[in-house]
GUKEKE-60691 format. One record per residue (C-alpha): residue number from 0; residue in three letters; x, y, z. Coordinates in steps of 0.001 Angstrom, whole numbers. Layout:
BEGIN
nr  rest  px  py  pz
NUM  ALA  X  Y  Z;
...
This chain:
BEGIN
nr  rest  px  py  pz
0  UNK  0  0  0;
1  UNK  1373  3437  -498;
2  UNK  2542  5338  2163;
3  UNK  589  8034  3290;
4  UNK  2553  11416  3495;
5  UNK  2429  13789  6747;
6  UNK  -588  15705  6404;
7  UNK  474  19075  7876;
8  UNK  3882  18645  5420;
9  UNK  1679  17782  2618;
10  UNK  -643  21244  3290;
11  UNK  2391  23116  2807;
12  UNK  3216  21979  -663;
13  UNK  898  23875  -3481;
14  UNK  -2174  21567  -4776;
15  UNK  -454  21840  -8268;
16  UNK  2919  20505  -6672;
17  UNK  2012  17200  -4685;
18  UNK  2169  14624  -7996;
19  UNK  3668  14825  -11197;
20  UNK  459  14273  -12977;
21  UNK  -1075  17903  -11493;
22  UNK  1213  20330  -13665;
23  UNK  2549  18255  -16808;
24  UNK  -1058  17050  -17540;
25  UNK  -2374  20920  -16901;
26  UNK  702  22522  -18522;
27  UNK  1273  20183  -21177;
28  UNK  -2471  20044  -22663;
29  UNK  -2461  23869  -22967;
30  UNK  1148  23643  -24526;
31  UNK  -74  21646  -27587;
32  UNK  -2776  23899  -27577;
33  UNK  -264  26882  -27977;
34  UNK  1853  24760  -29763;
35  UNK  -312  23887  -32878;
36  UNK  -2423  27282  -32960;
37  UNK  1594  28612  -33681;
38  UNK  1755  26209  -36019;
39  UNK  -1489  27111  -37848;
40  UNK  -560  31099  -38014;
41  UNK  2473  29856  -39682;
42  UNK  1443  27387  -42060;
43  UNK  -1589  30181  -43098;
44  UNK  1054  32725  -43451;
45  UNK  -245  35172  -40464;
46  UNK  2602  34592  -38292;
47  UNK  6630  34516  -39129;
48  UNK  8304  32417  -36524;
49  UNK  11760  31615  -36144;
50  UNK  12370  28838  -33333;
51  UNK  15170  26714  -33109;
52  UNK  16369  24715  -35787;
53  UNK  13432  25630  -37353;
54  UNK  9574  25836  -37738;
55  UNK  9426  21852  -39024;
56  UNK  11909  21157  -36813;
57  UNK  10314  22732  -33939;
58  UNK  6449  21798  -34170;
59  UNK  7304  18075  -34468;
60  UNK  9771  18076  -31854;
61  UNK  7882  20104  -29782;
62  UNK  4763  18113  -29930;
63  UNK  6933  14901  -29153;
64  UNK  9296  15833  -26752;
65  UNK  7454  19169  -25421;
66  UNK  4092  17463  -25089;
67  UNK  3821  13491  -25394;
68  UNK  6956  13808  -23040;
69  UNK  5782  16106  -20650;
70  UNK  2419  13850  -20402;
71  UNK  4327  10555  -20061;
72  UNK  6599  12024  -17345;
73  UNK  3037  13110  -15591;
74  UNK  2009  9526  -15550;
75  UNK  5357  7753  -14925;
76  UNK  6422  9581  -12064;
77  UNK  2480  9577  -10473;
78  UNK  2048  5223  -11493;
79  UNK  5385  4848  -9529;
80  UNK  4097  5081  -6065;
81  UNK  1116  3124  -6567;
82  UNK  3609  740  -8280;
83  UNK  6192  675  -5346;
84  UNK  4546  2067  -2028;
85  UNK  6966  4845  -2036;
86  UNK  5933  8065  -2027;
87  UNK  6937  9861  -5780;
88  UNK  8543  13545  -5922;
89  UNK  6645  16383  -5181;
90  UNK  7075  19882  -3648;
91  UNK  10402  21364  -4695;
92  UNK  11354  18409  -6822;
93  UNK  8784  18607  -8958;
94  UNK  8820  22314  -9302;
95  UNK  12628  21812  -10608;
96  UNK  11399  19076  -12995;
97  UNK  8809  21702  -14238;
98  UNK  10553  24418  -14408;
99  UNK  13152  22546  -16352;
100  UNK  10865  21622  -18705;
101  UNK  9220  25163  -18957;
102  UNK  12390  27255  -19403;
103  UNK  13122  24436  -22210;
104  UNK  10051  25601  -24044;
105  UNK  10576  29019  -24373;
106  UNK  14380  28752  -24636;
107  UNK  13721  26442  -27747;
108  UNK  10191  28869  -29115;
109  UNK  12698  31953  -29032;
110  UNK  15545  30393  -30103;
111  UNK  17172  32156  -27037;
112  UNK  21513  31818  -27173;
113  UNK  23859  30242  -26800;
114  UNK  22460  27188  -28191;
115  UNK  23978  24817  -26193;
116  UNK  22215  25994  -22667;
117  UNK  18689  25419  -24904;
118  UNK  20147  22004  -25772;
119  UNK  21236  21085  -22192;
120  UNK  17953  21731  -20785;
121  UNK  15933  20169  -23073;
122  UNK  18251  17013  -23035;
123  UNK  18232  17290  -19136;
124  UNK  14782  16512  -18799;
125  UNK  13897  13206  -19308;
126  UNK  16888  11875  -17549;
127  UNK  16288  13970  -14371;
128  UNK  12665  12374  -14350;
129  UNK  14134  8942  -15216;
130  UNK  16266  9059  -12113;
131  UNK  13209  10249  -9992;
132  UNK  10915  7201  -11834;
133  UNK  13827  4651  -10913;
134  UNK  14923  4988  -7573;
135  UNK  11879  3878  -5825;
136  UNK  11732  926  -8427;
137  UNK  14817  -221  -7722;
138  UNK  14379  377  -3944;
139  UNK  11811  -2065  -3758;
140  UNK  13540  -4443  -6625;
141  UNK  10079  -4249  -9284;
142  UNK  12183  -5570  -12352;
143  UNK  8953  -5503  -14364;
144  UNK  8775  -1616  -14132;
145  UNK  12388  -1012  -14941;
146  UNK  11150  -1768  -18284;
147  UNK  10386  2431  -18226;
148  UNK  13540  3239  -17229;
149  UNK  15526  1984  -20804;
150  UNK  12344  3743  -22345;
151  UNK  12986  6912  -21030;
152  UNK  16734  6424  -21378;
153  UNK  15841  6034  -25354;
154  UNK  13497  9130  -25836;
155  UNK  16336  11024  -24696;
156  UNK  18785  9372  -27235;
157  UNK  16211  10265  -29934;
158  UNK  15777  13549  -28447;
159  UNK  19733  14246  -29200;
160  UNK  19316  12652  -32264;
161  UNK  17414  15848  -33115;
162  UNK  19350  18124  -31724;
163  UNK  21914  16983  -33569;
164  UNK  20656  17394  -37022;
165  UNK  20282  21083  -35553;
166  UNK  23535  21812  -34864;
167  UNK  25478  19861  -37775;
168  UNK  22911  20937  -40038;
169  UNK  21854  17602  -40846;
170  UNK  17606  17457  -41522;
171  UNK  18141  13694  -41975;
172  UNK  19600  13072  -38481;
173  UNK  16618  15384  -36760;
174  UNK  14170  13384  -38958;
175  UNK  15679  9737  -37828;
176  UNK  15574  11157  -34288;
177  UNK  11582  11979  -34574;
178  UNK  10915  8991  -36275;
179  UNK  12512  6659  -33696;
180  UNK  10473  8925  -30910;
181  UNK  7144  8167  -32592;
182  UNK  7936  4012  -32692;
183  UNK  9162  4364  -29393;
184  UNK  5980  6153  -27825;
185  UNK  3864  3707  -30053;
186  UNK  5623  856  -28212;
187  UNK  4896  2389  -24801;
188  UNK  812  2512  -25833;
189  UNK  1298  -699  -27006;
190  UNK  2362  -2122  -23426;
191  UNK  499  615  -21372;
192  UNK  -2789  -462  -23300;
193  UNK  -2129  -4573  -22754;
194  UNK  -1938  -3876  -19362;
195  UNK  -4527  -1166  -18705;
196  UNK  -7556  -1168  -21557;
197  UNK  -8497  -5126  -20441;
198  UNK  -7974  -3897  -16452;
199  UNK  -10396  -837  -17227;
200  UNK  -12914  -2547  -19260;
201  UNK  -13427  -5050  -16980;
202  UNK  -14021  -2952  -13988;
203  UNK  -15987  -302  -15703;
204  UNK  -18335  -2837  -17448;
205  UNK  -18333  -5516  -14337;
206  UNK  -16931  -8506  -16787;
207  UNK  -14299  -10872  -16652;
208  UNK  -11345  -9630  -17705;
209  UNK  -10097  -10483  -21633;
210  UNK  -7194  -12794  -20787;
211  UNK  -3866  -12309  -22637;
212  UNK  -3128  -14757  -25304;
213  UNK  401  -15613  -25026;
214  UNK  1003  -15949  -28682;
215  UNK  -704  -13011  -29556;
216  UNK  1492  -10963  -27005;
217  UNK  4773  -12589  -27646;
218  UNK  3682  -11557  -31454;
219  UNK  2375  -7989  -30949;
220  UNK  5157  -6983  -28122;
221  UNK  7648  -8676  -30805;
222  UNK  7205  -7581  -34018;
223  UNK  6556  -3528  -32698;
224  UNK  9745  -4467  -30535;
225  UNK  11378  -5100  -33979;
226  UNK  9686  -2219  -35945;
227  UNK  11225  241  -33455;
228  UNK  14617  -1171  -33717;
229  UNK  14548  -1126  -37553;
230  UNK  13856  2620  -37217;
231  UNK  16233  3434  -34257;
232  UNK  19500  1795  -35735;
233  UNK  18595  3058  -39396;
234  UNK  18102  -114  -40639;
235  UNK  14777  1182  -42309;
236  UNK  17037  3216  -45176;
237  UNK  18951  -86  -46231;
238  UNK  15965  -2592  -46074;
239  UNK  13432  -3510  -49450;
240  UNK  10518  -1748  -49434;
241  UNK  8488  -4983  -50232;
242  UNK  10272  -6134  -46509;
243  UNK  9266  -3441  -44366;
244  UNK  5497  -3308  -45804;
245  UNK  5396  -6982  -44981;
246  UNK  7043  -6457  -41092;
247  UNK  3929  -3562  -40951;
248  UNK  1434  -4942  -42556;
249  UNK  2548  -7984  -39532;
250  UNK  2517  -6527  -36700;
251  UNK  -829  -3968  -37680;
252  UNK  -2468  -7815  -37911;
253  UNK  -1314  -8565  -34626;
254  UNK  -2219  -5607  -33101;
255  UNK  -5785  -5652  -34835;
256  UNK  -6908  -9006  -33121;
257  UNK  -5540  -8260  -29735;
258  UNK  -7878  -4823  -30214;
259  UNK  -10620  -6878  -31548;
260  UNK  -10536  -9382  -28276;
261  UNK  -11054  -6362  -26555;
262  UNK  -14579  -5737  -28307;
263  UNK  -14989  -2026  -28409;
264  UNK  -18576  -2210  -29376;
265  UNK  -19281  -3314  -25668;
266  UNK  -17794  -99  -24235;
267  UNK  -19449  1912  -26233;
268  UNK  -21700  3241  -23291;
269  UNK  -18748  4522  -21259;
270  UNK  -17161  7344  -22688;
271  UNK  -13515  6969  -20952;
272  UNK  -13452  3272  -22420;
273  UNK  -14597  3748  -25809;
274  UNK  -12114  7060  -26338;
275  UNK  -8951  4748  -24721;
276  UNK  -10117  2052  -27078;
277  UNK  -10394  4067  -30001;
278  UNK  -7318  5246  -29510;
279  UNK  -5385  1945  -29584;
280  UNK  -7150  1359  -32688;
281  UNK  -5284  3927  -34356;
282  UNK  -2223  1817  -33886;
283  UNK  -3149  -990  -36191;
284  UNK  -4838  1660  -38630;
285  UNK  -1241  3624  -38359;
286  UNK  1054  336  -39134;
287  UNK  -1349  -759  -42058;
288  UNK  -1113  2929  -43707;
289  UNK  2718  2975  -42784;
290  UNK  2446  -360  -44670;
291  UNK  653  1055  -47663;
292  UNK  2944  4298  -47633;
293  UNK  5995  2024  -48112;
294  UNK  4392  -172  -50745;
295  UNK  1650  2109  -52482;
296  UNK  1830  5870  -53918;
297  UNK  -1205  5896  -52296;
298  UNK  -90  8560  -49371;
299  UNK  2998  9355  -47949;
300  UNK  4734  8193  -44731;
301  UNK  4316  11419  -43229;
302  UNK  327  11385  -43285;
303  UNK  801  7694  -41682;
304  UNK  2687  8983  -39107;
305  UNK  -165  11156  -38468;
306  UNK  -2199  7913  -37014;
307  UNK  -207  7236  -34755;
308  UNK  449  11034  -33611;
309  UNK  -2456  12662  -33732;
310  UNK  -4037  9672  -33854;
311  UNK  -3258  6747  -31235;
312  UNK  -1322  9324  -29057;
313  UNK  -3401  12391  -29225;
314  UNK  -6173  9833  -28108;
315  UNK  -4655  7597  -25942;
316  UNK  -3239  10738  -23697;
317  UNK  -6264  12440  -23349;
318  UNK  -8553  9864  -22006;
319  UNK  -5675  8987  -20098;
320  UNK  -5120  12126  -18438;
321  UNK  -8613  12354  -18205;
322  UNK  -9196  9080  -16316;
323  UNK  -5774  9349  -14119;
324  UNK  -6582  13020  -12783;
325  UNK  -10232  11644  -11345;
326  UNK  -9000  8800  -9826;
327  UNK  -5676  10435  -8023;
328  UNK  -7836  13182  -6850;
329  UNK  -10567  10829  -5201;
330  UNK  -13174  11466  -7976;
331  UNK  -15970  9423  -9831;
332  UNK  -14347  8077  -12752;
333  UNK  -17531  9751  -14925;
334  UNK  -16430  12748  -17059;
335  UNK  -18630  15721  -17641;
336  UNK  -19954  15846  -20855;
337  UNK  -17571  18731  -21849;
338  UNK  -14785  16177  -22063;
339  UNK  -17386  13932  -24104;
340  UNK  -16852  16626  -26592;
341  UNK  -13288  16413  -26028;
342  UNK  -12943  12861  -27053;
343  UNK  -14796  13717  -30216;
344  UNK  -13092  16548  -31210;
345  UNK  -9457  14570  -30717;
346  UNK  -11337  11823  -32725;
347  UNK  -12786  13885  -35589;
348  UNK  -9595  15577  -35540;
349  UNK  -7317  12295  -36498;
350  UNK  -9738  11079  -38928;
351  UNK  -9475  14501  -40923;
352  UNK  -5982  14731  -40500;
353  UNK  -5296  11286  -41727;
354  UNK  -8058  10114  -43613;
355  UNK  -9094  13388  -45024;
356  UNK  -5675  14692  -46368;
357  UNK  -5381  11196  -48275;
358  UNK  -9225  11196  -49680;
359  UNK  -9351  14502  -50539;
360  UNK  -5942  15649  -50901;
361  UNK  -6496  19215  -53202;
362  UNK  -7956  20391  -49782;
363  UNK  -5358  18919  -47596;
364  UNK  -3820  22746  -46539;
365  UNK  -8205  23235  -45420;
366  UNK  -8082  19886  -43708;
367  UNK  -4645  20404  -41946;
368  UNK  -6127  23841  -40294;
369  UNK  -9622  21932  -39301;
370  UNK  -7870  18688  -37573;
371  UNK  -5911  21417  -35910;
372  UNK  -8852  23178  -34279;
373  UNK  -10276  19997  -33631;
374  UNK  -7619  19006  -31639;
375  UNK  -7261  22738  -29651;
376  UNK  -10745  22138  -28546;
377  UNK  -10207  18857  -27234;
378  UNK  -7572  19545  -25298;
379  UNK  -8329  23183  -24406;
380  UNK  -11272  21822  -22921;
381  UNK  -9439  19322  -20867;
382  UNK  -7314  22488  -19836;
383  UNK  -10783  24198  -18683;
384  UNK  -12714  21294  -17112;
385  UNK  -9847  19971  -15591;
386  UNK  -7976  23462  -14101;
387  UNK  -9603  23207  -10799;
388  UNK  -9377  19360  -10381;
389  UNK  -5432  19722  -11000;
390  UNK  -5077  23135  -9079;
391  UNK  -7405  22221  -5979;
392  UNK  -6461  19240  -3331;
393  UNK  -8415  16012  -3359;
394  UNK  -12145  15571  -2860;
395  UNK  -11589  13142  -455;
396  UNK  -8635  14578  1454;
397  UNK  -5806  12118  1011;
398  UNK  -2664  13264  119;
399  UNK  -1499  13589  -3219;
């Protein structure tokens, strides 16, 4: 059981302060709110930005490593102590870890000098919370949620990978770094939602849990294992075409009948099932496209990508976020229906972006702008529903 944390110490601390999942979930949904509104003004022409490396460079590194990374942190670092019993980092620890983070947003939106402090603090950040994620892991010896640590260890290799093709002036090496982020965050839905999406959906529907198929697991956890590895050692420039389509068009199978054991259609009722489902869906929709991409002139990889960004993650992380900040501030796990809109939006938003740029591609620049406000109204609702849940302490009084 997790400790429980002095209660006059733990009044002392600001609401916002006393779990990781408080600020990064608050601060990072309005950042990729900010983040892709910027992004809009520029690619409409009302806005001339020059960030870091530069405006590509910065809006997909930004929404990987300034959001998705931000969120992941949140849950990591919060998960730990139910995990391990030991209390996670809060109060001033957590304010360094977010301020970190912060000052590495504006340093990289300004493109503030010398480049090498913006560098250091970006690259600082995901190690600093790796540290924080392992020690009460290893304190308690939980080798099956070490398997985070190497994660984390890896987003920062592919976040230097970026930086990289910054500084030498190399787009190829900032491209292989994003690239190997997206695989690697698809691989961490891909064992988040084996272990969560059954847990949920039999609790909030009052079923026996869908039982793991070792196969299937050993087959799904394998062949996105391998995907990722292709893609982080660069083995994806040197391989036939006709090979990779086939690896994808594998492990999107695989991944499409472990999502159909999970039978969607029964959750359909519930909207924080049906939105986390959805979302996973996106992953076997994303590795079939990437298939076609590879194979087809049908679309390009970078529109695939955009199932499993905007897609499975954009999902994925807001139900999540939605789901996690009830529960860890002794809530109902029942969203208003606000954030029913919300899960929408994020949905109507992927299918435009994806599915709409390919179908109707001589409106793709009209599309791009629509899946962008469709997103910024998902998650700048979150932002407004949830302010006061994440600002205010728990309902029920408990710490954290």
């Amino acid at each position: 059981m997790m400790q429980i944390t002095d209660s006059q110490k733990e009044e002392l601390i600001p609401p916002i302060l006393r779990l990781a999942f408080r600020p990064f979930f608050l601060f990072g949904g309005a950042f990729s709110c900010i983040a892709l509104v910027l992004w809009g003004l520029v690619l409409s022409g009302y806005v001339a930005f020059s960030p870091y490396g530069n405006v590509l460079f910065w809006h997909s590194h930004e929404m990987l490593f300034g959001f998705a990374s931000a969120i992941v942190v949140g849950f990591l670092l919060t998960a730990v102590q139910n995990w391990t019993g030991i209390p996670s980092i809060r109060g001033k620890k957590l304010a360094v870890l977010v301020g970190l983070w912060l000052s590495a947003r504006v340093l990289l939106a300004f493109s503030i000098s010398p480049v090498w402090l913006s560098t250091a603090i970006d690259l600082a950040f995901l190690p600093l919370a790796g540290y924080w994620l392992a020690k009460p892991i290893i304190a308690v010896g939980q080798m099956r949620n070490l398997f985070f640590i190497p994660i984390l260890v890896l987003m920062s290799a592919s976040n230097l990978l970026m930086h990289l093709g910054v500084i030498l002036a190399m787009p190829e090496l900032y491209q292989h770094g994003f690239m190997s982020a997206i695989w690697l965050i698809t691989l961490l839905m891909t064992v988040l939602g084996g272990r969560v999406i059954p847990f949920f959906t039999a609790n909030g529907l009052g079923r026996p849990k869908v039982e793991a198929k070792p196969w299937l697991e050993y087959l799904v956890l394998g062949s996105t294992w391998l995907v990722f590895a292709i893609y982080l050692t660069g083995a994806v420039y040197y391989l036939p075409k006709s090979a990779l389509g086939g690896l994808l068009a594998v492990c999107a199978s695989a991944h499409l009948v472990r999502a159909l054991r999970w039978r969607i259609w029964s959750t359909l009722s519930v909207p924080l099932l049906w939105s986390l489902h959805a979302a996973y869906w996106f992953i076997p929709i994303g590795l079939f496209l990437m298939a076609l991409a590879y194979t087809t002139n049908w679309l390009s990889v970078s529109t695939a990508f955009h199932s499993l960004t905007v897609g499975a993650m954009g999902n994925m992380i807001l139900s999540m976020m939605c789901r996690v900040s009830l529960g860890h501030t002794g809530r109902q796990l029942i969203v208003k229906h606000a954030i029913i809109w919300a899960f929408f939006a994020v949905l109507i938003a992927a299918l435009i972006r994806v599915f709409g740029v390919v179908l109707f591609s001589n409106m793709s620049f009209q599309l791009i702008i629509i899946a962008i406000g469709g997103w910024c109204f998902a998650y700048g609702l979150f932002a407004y529903v949830y302010y006061p849940v994440l600002t205010q302490p728990r309902a029920d009084g408990r710490p954290g």
